[in-house]
C-alpha positions in Angstrom: 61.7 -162.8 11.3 59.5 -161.6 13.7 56.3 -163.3 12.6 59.1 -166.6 13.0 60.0 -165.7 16.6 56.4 -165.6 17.3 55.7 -169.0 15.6 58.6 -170.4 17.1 58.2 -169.1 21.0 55.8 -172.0 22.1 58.1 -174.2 20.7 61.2 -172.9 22.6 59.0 -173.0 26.1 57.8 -176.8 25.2 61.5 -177.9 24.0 63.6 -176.2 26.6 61.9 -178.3 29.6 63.7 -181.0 28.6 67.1 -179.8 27.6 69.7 -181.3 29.1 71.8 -179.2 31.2 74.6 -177.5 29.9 78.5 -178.3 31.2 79.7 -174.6 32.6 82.0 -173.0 30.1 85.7 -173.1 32.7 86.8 -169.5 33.0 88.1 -168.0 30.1 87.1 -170.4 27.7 85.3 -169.4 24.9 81.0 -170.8 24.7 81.2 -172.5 21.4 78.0 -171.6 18.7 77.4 -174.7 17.0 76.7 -174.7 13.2 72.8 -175.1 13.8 72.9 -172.1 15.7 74.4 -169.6 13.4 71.7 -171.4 10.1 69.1 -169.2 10.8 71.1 -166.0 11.1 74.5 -165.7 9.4 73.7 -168.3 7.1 69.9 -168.2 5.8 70.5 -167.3 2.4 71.5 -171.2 2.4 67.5 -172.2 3.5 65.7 -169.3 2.1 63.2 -170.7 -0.3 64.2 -173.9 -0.2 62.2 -177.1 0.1 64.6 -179.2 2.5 65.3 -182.6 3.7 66.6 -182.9 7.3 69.3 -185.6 8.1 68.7 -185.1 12.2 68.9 -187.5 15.5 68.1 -186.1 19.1 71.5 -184.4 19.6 69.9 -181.7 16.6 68.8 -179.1 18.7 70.0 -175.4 19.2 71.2 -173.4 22.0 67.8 -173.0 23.6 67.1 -176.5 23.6 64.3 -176.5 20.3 64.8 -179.7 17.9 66.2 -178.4 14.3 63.5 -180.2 12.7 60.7 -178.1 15.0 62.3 -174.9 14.0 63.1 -175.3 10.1 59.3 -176.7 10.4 58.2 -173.3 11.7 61.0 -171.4 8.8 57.9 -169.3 6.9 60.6 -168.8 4.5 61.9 -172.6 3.4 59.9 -175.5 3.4 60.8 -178.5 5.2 59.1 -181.6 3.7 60.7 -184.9 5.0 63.4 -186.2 7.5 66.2 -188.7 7.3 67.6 -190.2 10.9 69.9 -192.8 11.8 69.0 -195.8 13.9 67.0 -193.9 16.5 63.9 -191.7 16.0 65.1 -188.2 15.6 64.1 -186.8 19.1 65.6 -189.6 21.3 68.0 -192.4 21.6 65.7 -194.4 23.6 65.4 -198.0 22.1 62.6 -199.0 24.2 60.7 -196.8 21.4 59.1 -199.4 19.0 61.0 -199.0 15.3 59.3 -199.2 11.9 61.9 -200.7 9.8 61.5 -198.0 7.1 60.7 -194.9 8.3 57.7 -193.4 10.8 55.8 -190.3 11.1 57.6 -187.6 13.4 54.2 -186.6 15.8 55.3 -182.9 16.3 55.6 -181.7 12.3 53.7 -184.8 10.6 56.4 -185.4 8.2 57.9 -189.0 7.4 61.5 -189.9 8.4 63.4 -192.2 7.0 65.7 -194.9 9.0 69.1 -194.8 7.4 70.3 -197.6 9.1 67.9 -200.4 9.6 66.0 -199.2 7.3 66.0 -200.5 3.5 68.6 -198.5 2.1 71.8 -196.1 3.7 71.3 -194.3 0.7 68.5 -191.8 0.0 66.4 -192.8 -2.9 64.9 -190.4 -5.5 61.4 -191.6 -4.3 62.3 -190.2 -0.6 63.6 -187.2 -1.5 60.8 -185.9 -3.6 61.6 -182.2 -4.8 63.9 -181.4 -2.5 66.2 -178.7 -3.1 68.6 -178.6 -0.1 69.7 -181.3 2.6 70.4 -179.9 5.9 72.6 -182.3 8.1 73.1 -182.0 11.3 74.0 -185.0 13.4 76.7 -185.3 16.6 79.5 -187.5 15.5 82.1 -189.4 18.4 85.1 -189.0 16.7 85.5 -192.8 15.7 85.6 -194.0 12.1 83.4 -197.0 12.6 80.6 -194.8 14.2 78.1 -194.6 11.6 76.9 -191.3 11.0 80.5 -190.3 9.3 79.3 -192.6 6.5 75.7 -191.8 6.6 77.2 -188.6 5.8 79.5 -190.0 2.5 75.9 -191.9 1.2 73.7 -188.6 1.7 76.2 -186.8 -0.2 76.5 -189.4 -2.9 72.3 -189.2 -3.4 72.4 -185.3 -3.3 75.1 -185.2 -6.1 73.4 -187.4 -8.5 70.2 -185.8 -7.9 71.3 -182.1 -7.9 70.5 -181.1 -4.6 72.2 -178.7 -2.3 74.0 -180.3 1.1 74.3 -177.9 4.2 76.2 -179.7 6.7 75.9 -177.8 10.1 79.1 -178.2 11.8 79.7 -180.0 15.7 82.7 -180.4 17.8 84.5 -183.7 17.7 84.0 -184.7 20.9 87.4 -186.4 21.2 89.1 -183.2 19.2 92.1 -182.8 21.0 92.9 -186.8 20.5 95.5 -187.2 17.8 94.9 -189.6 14.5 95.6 -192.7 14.9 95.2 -196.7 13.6 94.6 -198.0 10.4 93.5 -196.2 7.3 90.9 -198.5 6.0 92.3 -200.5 3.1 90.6 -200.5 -0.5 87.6 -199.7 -2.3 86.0 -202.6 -1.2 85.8 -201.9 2.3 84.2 -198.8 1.8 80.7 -198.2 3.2 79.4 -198.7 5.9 82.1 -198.8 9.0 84.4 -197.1 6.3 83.1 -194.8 3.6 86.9 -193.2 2.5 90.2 -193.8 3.5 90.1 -192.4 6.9 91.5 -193.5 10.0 90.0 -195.2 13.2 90.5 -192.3 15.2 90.5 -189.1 12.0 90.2 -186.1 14.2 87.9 -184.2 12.1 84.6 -182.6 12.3 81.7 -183.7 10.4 82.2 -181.0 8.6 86.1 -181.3 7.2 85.4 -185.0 6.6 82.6 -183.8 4.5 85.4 -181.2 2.5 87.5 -184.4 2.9 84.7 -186.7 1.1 84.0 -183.9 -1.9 87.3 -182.6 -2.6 89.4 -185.9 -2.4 86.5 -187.1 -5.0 85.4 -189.6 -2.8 81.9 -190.3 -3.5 80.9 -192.9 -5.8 80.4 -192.0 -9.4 82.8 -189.7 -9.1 80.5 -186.7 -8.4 80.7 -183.7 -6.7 78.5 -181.9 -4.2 77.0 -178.8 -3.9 78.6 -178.6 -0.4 77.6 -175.5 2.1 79.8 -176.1 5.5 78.2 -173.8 8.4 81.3 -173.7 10.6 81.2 -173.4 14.6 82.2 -170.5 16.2 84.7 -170.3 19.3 85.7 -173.8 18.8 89.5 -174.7 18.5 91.5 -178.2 17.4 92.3 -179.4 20.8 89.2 -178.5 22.2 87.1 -181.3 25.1 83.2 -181.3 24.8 83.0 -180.4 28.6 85.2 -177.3 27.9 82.4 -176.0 24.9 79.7 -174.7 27.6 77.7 -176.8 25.1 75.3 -179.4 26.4 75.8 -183.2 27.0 73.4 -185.5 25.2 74.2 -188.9 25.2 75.4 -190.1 21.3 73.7 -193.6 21.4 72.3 -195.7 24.7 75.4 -197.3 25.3 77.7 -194.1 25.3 76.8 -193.0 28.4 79.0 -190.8 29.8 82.1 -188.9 28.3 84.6 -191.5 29.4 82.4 -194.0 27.2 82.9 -191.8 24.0 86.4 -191.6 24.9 87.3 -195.1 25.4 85.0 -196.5 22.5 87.4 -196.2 19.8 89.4 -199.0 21.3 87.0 -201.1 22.9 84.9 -201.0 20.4 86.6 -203.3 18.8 86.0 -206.3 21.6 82.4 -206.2 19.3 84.1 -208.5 16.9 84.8 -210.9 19.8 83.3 -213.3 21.8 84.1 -210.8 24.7 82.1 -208.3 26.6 82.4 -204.8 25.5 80.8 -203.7 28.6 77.0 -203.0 27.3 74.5 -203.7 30.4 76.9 -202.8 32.9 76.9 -198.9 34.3 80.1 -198.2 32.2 79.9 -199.5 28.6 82.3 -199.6 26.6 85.0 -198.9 29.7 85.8 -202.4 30.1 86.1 -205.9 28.8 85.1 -209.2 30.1 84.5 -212.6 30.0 83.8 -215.8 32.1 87.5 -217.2 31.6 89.4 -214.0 31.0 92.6 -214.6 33.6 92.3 -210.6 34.2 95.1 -210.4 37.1 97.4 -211.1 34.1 96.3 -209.3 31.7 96.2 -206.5 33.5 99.5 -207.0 34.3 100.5 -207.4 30.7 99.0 -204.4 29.6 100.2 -202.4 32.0 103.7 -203.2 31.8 103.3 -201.6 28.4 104.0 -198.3 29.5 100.7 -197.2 27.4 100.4 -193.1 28.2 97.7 -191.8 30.2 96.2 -195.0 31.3 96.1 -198.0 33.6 94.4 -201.0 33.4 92.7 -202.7 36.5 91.2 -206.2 37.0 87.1 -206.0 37.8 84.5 -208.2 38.1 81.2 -207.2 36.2 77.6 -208.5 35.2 76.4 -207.4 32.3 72.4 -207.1 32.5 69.3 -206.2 30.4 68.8 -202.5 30.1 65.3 -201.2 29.2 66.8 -199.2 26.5 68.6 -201.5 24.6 67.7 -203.3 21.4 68.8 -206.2 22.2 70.0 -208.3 25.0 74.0 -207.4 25.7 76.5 -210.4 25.4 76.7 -212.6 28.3 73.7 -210.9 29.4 73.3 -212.2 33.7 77.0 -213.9 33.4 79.7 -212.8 35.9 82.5 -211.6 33.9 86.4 -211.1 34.9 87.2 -208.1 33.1 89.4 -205.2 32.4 88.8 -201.9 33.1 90.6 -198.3 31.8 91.6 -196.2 33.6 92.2 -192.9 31.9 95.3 -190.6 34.2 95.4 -188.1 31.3 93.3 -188.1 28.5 95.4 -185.5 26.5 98.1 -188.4 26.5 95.8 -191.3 26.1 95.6 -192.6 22.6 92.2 -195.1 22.8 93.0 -197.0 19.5 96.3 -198.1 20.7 94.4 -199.4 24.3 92.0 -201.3 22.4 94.5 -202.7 20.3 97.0 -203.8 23.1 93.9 -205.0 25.4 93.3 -207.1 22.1 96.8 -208.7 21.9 97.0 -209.4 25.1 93.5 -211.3 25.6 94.7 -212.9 22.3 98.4 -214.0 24.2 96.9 -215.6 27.5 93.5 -217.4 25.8 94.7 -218.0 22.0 92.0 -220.9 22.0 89.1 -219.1 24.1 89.3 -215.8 21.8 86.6 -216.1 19.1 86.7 -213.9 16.0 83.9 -212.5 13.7 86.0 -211.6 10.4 83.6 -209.8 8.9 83.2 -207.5 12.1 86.9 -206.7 12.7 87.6 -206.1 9.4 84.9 -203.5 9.4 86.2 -202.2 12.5 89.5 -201.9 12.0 89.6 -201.3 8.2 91.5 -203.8 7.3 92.6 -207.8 7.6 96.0 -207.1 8.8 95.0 -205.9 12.6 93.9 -209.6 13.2 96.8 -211.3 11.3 99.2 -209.4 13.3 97.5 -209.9 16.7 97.5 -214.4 15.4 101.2 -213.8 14.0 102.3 -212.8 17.5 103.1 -209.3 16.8 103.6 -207.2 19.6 101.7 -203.9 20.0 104.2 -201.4 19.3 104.9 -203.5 15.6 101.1 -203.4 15.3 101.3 -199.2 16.0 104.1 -199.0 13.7 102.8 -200.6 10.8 99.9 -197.9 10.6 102.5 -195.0 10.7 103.3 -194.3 7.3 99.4 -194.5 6.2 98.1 -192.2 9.2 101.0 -189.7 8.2 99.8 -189.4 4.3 96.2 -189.2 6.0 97.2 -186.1 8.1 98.8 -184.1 4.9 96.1 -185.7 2.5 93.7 -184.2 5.1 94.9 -180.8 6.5 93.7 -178.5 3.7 89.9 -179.3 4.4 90.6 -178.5 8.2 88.5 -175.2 9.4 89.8 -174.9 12.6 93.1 -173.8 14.1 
């Protein structure tokens, strides 16, 4: 260990200049450890002459602020030979960074990582995982079913079962933990994969952790497998528990999450993605509002908030989106002023984001039936299922549309509760 620490220092001194700052702990709340945190004590024997894979993005780093991948590459005792990622390179979230569409070389450890999401496959191959013996994942998740690295997860499960390799998922709060489960439970095997890997809810309320339990003991992955499945649980973390009450640090999940109220609100508006509507990427609070050029936003506002929704109002804005320097691409109705419609969260222990997104939905739907463009395909994905778009054209009101998901989220919660590893 010591010959580690020493290895390891320069590291620490390089990496911790550029942590971001932590969110104070409140009194009397608890610092949570995170999973990655407690590997190289508690949990070792799990790496200990192994040859690893790492399934990593930037949010990977422990308590002092050093990148997983720089200290499992400085482990004398495991071998680290090659690293998966998701759509950004491992240490940032910064598109401006050109993008091989397969994988790259990571500069500090020379190894090649793998993109598992534009790359060619969400699946590891046989060919990229070589010899190794153990995965280790650790990756941030947002708390949303349609934010990929849930089913990243469910796919680099599937390759370690069928190749007999070890999976060490290092556990992270859900940001969003205290928010209850909510929407649709996506439908059938066929919409399983990416957006939905298992039958799990828009909103699931788990930690990558349980859903991993969830995706091996509901016998979930694909060929029917099972995974050699090592959970490293957090410590000091509870059910009900905020990100900004953890005392651990804020790093933004993707370039258009910016800020907390971004991850909170993006399990609703997310959904404006499979319209012809402005989710609110280019403008300083993505993912916060909705817009577009003949959106009659007095009204809707006034629809929506005559709903009674808990813990939120809804406010007419004006907004232009614009090219950002670290996005991939150039945002929808990119330099076009927008009317729009802004949250407004009163108390997000109330709010319920899924049922926002889904009212803001029926009622952009009610006032511009003819101006409301659809991508099937992408709300389908989203939402997990055809019905949430045949309800909004039938008419339905929002609290039909809640109600139909009811019995489905209620068999998910009992299904569910024995993988749970918090109180």
């Amino acid at each position: 260990m010591k010959t580690f620490l020493a290895v390891l220092t320069p590291l620490l001194l390089g990496a911790c200049a550029h942590a971001a700052p932590a969110v104070p702990a409140p009194a009397g709340e608890v610092r949570v450890l995170a999973g990655a945190d407690r590997l190289f004590t508690e949990y070792a024997h799990l790496i200990r002459g192994r040859r690893l894979a790492l399934m990593a993005n930037h949010s990977s780093r422990l308590a002092d602020g050093t990148h997983l991948a720089d200290a499992l590459h400085a482990y004398p005792d495991a071998k680290l030979e090659v690293l998966f990622g998701m759509e950004y390179d491992i240490r940032t979230n910064d598109y401006s960074l050109p993008q091989d569409p397969d994988s790259v070389i990571d500069g500090p450890t020379g190894l090649v990582k793998y993109d598992l999401y534009y790359g060619r496959t969400h699946k590891p191959t046989r060919q990229m995982l070589g010899d190794v013996q153990t995965i280790v994942v650790d990756l941030q998740d947002v708390g949303a079913r349609f934010y990929e690295h849930i089913n990243v997860l469910g796919f680099v499960m599937e390759a370690a079962a069928e190749n007999g390799i070890d999976v060490v998922v290092l556990d992270r709060p859900n940001p969003i933990g205290p928010t209850r489960p909510d929407g649709f439970v996506a439908d059938a095997a066929d919409f399983f994969g990416f957006g939905s890997y298992g039958p799990v809810p828009v909103v699931h309320g788990l930690t990558m952790g349980e859903l991993a339990r969830f995706y091996d003991g509901e016998k979930l992955l694909r060929g029917g497998g099972g995974a050699r499945l090592h959970v490293v649980p957090m410590k000091g973390w509870r059910r009900g528990m905020w990100l900004d009450r953890t005392g651990l640090p804020w790093r933004k999940p993707s370039p258009n999450l910016v800020s907390f109220e971004s991850v909170l609100d993006y399990p609703g508006t997310c959904l404006f993605e499979a319209t012809n509507l402005s989710e609110g990427r280019g403008s300083d609070t993505p993912f916060q509002l909705v817009g577009a050029p003949w959106l009659d936003s007095e009204r809707a506002t006034s629809l929506l908030n005559a709903l009674g929704l808990p813990g939120v109002v809804f406010e007419p804005v004006a907004f232009t989106p614009e090219r950002r320097p670290f996005l991939s691409r150039p945002p929808r109705r990119a330099g076009q002023r927008l009317n729009g419609i802004r949250l407004r969260v009163t108390d997000r222990d109330a709010f319920q984001p899924f049922r926002a997104g889904v009212a803001m939905l029926w009622a952009v739907h009610r006032l511009h039936p003819d101006s409301l463009a659809w991508s099937d395909d992408a709300i389908r994905r989203l939402a997990g299922t055809t019905r949430l778009k045949t309800m909004i054209e039938e008419g339905k009101r929002p609290e039909e549309i809640f109600a139909a998901w009811g019995p489905e989220l209620q068999a998910f919660r009992q299904r569910s509760a024995k993988y749970r590893l918090y109180d």
